[in-house]
NUVEXKE-183409 format. One record per residue (C-alpha): residue in one letter; x, y, z negated. Coordinates in nm, 4 decimals, padded with zeros to 6 digits. Each point is the difference from the previous one (the first is absolute). Layout:
BEGIN
res,east,north,up
A,X,Y,Z
...
// end
This chain:
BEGIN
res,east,north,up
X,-09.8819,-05.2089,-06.4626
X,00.2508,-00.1721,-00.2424
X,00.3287,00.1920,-00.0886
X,00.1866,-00.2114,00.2312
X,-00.1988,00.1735,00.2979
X,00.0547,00.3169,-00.1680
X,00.4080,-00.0060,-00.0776
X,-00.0426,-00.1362,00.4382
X,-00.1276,00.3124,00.0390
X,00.1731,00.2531,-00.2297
X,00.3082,-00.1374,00.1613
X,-00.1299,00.0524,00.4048
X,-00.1138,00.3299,-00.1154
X,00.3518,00.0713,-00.1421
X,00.2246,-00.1711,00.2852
X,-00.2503,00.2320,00.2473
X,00.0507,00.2880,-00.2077
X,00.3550,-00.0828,00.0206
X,00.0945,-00.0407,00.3491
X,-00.1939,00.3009,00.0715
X,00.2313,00.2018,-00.2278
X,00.3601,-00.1937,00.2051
X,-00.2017,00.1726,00.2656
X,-00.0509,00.3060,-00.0307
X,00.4059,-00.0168,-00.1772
X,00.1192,-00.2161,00.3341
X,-00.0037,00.3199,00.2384
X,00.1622,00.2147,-00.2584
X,00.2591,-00.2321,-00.0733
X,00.0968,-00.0795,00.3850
X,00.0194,00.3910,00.0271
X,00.2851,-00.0207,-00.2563
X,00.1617,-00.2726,00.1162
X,00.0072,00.1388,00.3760
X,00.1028,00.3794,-00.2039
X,00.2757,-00.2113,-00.1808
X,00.0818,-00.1524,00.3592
X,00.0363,00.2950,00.1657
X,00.1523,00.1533,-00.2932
X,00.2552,-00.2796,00.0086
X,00.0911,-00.0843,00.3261
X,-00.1409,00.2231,00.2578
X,00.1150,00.3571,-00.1207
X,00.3724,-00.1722,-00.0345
X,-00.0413,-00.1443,00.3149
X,-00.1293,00.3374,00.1946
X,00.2411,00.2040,-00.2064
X,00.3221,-00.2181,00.1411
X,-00.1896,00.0311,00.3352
X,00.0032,00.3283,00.0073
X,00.3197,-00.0037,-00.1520
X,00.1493,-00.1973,00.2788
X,-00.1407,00.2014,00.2899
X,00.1645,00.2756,-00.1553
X,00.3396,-00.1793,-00.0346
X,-00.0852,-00.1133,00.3926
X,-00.0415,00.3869,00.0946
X,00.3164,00.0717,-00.1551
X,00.1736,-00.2805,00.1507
X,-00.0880,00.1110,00.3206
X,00.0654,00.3381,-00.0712
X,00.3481,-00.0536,-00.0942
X,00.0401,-00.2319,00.3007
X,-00.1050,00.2640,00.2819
X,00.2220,00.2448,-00.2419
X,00.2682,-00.2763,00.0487
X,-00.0702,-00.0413,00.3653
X,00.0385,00.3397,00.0561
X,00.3337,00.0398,-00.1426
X,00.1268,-00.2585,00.1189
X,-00.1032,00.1139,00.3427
X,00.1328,00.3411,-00.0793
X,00.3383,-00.2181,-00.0834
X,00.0115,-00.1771,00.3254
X,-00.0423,00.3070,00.1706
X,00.3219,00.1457,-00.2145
X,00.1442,-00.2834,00.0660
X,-00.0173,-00.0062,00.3671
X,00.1022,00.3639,00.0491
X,00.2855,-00.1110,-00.2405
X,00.0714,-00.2498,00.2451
X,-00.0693,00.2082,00.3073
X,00.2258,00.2775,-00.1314
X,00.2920,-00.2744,-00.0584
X,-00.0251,-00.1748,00.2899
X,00.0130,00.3384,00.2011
X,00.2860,00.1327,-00.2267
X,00.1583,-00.3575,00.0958
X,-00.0162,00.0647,00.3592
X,00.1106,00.3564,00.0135
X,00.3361,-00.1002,-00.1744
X,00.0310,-00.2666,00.2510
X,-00.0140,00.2147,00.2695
X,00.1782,00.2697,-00.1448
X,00.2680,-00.2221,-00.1062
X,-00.0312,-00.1437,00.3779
X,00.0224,00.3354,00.1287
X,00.3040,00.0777,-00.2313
X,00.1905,-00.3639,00.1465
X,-00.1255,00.0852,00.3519
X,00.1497,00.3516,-00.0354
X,00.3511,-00.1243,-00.1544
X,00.0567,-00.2150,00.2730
X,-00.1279,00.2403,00.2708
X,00.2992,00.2586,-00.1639
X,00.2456,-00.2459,00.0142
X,-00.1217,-00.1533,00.3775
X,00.0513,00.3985,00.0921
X,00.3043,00.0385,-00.1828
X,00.1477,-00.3138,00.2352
X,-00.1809,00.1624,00.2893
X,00.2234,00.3314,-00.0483
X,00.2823,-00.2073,-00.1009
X,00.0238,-00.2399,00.3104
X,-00.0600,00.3376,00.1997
X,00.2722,00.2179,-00.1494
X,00.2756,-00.3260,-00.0828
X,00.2261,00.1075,00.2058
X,00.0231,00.2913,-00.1844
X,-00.0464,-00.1124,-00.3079
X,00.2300,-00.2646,00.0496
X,00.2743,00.3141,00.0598
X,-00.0837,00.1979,-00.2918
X,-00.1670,00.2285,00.1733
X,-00.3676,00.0034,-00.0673
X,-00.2068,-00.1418,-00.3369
X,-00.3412,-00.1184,00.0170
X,-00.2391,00.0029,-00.2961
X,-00.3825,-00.0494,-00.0440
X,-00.1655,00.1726,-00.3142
X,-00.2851,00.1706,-00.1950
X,-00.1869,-00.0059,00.3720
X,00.2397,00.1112,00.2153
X,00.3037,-00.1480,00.2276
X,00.3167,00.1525,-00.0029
X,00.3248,00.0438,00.2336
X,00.2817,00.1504,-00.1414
X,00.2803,00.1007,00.2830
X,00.3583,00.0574,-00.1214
X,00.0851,00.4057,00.1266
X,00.2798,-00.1639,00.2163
X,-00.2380,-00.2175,00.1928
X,-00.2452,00.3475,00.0754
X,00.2048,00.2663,00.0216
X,00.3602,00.1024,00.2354
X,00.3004,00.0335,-00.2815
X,-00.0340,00.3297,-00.1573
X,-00.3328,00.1211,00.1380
X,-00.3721,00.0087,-00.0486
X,-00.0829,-00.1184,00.3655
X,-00.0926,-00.3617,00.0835
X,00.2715,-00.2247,00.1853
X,-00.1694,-00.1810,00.3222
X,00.0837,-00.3164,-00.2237
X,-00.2540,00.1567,-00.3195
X,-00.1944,00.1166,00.3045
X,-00.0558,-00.3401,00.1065
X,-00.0415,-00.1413,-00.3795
X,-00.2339,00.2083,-00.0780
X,-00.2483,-00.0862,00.3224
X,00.0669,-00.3498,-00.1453
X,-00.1123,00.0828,-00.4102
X,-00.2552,00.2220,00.1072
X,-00.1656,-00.2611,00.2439
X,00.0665,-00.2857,-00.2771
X,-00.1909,00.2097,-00.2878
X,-00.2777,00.0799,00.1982
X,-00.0855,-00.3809,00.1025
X,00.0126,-00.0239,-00.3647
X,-00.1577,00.3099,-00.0600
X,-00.3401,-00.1083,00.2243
X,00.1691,00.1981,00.3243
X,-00.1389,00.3687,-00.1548
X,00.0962,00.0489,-00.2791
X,00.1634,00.2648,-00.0853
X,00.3737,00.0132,-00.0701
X,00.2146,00.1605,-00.3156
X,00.3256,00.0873,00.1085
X,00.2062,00.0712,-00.3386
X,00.3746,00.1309,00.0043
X,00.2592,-00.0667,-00.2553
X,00.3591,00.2242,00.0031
X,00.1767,-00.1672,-00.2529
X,00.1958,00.1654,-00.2925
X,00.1448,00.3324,00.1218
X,00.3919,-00.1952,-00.0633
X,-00.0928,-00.2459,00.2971
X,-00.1341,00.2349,00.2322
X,00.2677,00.1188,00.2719
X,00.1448,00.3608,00.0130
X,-00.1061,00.0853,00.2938
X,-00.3936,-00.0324,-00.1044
X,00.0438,00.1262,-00.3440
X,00.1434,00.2933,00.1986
X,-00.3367,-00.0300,00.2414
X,-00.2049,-00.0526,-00.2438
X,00.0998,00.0920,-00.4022
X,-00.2401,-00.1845,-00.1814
X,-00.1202,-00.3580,00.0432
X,-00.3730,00.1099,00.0113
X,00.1065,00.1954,00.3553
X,00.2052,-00.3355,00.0855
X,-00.3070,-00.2252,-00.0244
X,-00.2428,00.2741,00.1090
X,00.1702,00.0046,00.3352
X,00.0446,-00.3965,00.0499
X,-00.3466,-00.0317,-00.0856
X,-00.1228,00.2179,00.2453
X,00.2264,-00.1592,00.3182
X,-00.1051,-00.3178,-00.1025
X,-00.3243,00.0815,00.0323
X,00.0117,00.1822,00.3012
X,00.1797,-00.2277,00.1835
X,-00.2408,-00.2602,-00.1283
X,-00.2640,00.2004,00.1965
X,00.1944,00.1001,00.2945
X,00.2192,-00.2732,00.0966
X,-00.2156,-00.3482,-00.1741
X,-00.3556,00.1535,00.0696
X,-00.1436,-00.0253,-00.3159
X,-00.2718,00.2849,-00.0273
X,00.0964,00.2695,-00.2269
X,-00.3249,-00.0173,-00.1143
X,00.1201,-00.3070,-00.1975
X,00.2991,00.1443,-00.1150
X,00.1422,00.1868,-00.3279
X,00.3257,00.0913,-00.1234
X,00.1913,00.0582,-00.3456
X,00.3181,00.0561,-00.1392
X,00.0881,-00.1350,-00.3332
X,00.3498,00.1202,00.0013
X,00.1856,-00.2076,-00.2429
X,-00.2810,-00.1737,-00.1069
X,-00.1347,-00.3247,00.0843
X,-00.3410,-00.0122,-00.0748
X,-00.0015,-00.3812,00.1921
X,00.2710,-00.1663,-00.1777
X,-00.2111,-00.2003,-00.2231
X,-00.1926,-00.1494,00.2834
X,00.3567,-00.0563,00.1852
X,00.1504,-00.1556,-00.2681
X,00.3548,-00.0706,00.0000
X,00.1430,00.0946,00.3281
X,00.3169,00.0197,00.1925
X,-00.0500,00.3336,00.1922
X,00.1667,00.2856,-00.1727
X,-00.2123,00.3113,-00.1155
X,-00.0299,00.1842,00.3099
X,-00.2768,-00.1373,00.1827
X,-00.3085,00.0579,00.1786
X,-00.3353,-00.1754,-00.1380
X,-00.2944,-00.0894,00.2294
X,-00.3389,-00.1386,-00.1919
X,-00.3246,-00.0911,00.1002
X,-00.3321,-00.0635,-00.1530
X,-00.0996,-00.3435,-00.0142
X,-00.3841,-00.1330,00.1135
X,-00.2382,00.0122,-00.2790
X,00.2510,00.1732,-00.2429
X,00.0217,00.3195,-00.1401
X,00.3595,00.1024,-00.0753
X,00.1316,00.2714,-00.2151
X,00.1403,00.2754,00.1766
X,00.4136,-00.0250,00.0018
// end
């Protein structure tokens, strides 16, 4: 064998022994580079996985959190809305009820008025509506014979025509408030202030025939009927305004539908 054979041979023998070495390296050196792959890229990658279904759980979280308020809103809301719309409609009708009721007062007061003209016309008789009630207020001349506490046939016959006026008004039942008013003591004649000395007596008295002849002679029940005398007083005035009959008078009030009137 010349040395040419032999370097052939040294060098197979050391390319062999070579290549077996890169192999038994070549698994140990893929296991690094897949380590340094996974190291590099597929921890990062699993970590922001993770990372984002986390964010995602949180995100829905927060939007049934969201969802829930905002239903509890609506619901706020719509009770809100409820309550206004309902508080809406109450002042409607209240303020309905309130136009409804003006005009029904004045449509009565024109009822009593067109009944009673001709006396009102002469001075004689004042109508009023107020605070619930209807009113009739009766000069003492129109009621009454000069000088006395009975009733004239011509009161007699006025009265049958209030009382009957008041209680259409009234609902037909209701009851009726006969109120008497003497004047000051200075306008009352002599021979009552003889009769009777003070004006409480006075009014007392007229009171009282008015409301008896009220029950006798313009069959009104006395059931429905009360009397009072305010002597000089005139508890009505207000709700008669500005009149022409003079303080002496007789006062006849009745309690409106619906209404609840002070006491007079």
């Amino acid at each position: 064998m010349n040395i040419a054979d032999e370097a052939i041979g040294a060098g197979n023998s050391a390319g062999s022994s070579s290549f077996r070495r890169w192999m038994r390296v070549m698994p140990a050196l893929l296991l690094v580079a897949a380590a340094a792959f996974v190291a590099a890229y597929y921890v990062p990658l699993h970590r922001a996985h993770v990372l984002l279904l986390e964010e995602q759980r949180k995100s829905n979280q927060r939007g049934k959190e969201l969802e829930q308020t905002l239903s509890q809103v609506r619901g706020e809301l719509q009770a809100k809305t409820a309550q206004i719309e309902k508080s809406e409609a109450e002042r409607q009708q209240t303020e309905a009820a309130k136009k409804s009721g003006i005009d029904r007062v004045e449509q009565l007061k024109a009822e009593l008025a067109g009944k009673l003209d001709k006396h009102v016309k002469k001075g004689v008789a004042a109508v009023a509506v107020a605070e619930g009630q209807a009113f009739v207020a009766l000069s003492e001349s129109a009621v009454f014979l000069p000088n006395t506490v009975d009733v004239s046939p011509q009161g007699q016959a006025l009265l049958c025509q209030v009382s009957g006026a008041l209680s259409a008004s009234g609902g037909g039942q209701a009851p009726l408030r006969v109120g008497a008013v003497s004047g000051p003591p200075a306008s009352v004649p002599a021979p009552l202030q003889a009769a009777y000395p003070t004006p409480w007596e006075l009014s007392a008295v007229r009171a009282a025939t008015v409301t008896q002849t009220l029950q006798d002679k313009c069959s009104v029940a006395g059931a429905r009927l009360s009397a009072v005398g305010h002597a000089e007083h005139d508890p009505a005035a207000a709700a008669l305004g500005e009149t022409k009959l003079p303080p002496g008078r007789v006062e006849i009030s009745v309690a409106l539908p619906g209404a609840s009137p002070a006491a007079k």
